[in-house]
C-alpha positions, 0 to 999 in steps of 0.5 A: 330178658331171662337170667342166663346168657342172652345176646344182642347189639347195639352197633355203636358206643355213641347215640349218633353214631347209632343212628347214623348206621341206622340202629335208632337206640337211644341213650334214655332207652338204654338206661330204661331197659337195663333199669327195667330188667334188674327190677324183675330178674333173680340171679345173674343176666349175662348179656354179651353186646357187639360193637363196632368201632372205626366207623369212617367218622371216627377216631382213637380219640372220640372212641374214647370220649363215647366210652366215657360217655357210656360209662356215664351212662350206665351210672344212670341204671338203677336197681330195686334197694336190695335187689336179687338181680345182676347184669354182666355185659360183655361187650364183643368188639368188631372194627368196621369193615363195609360189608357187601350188600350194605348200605356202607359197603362202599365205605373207607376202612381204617386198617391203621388203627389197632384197636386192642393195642391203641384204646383197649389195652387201656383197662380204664377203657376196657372197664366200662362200669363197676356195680353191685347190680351192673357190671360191663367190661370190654371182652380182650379178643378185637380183630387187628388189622391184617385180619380187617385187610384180608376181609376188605381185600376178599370182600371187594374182590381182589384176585385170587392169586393176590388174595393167597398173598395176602392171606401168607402176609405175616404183618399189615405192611406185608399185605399193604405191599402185595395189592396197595392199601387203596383198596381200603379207600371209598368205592374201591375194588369190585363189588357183589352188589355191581356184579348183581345189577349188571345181570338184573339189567 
């Protein structure tokens, strides 16, 4: 990794929820990767991190014990004695949506969880970890969820003229009234990957 800005993801606050979506990142390696970086870089690493959270097994209340757990984490990183390096991790947060063509696109998506207002806001949350060496904090700009039900409702395909009511929703329960929040629920709506292999057959 070279000082500047770099990118990368890690898909999950928590080792298993990590490996649940089938990004197999442990936490030791975390740890290792971080430490092996700071006892080689000169200046300043700024390494922007996506993370989803709302996975189907997940809650305000576990995001929260995982985010402790990573700030424990990262307390584990170490640097060189006077090192010139630094990492600044800025963590990008995505509710998750079950996207078309994944392995979890016929997923529930929580649309009743405001990620921002009901854990983030919170700056003991959003400050991740504070070091001379290692800075990680929680970038403030986290879709709500009328934009997460506007995706799910294009994504399992939702009739156009539905659609542009939605889209003109000004609040969730807005847009909640004009198709029904079913089609958040497992296996609902119409999918690309149906639609695909009906024309294989």
């Amino acid at each position: 990794m070279r000082t500047g800005r770099q990118t990368t993801a890690l898909d999950g606050w928590s080792e298993a929820s990590r490996r649940r979506v089938g990004k197999p990142i442990d936490d030791e390696h975390i740890v290792d990767t971080l430490s092996r970086l700071l006892s080689v870089i000169k200046g300043t690493a700024t390494l922007k991190v996506y993370q989803i959270v709302g996975y189907p097994w997940e809650t305000e209340d576990s995001i929260k014990g995982d985010i402790r757990a990573m700030q424990s984490l990262l307390s584990k990183v170490r640097a060189p004695t006077f090192s010139p390096g630094r990492i600044m991790m800025m963590f990008v947060i995505t509710p998750f949506s079950p996207e078309p063509l994944t392995p979890m696109e016929r997923e529930p998506a929580n649309v009743r969880v405001n990620w921002w207002k009901d854990v983030f806001s919170d700056i003991s949350y959003r400050k991740v970890y504070d070091s001379p060496h290692l800075n990680a904090f929680v970038l403030p700009q986290i879709p709500g969820p009328l934009a997460l039900f506007r995706r799910v409702a294009v994504n399992r395909g939702v009739a156009a003229d539905k659609l542009r009511a939605v889209a003109a929703a000004k609040t969730l329960d807005d847009a909640v009234a004009t198709i029904g929040e079913d089609i958040c629920g497992r296996g609902a709506g119409t999918y690309v990957s149906g639609v695909l292999y009906a024309h294989q057959g």
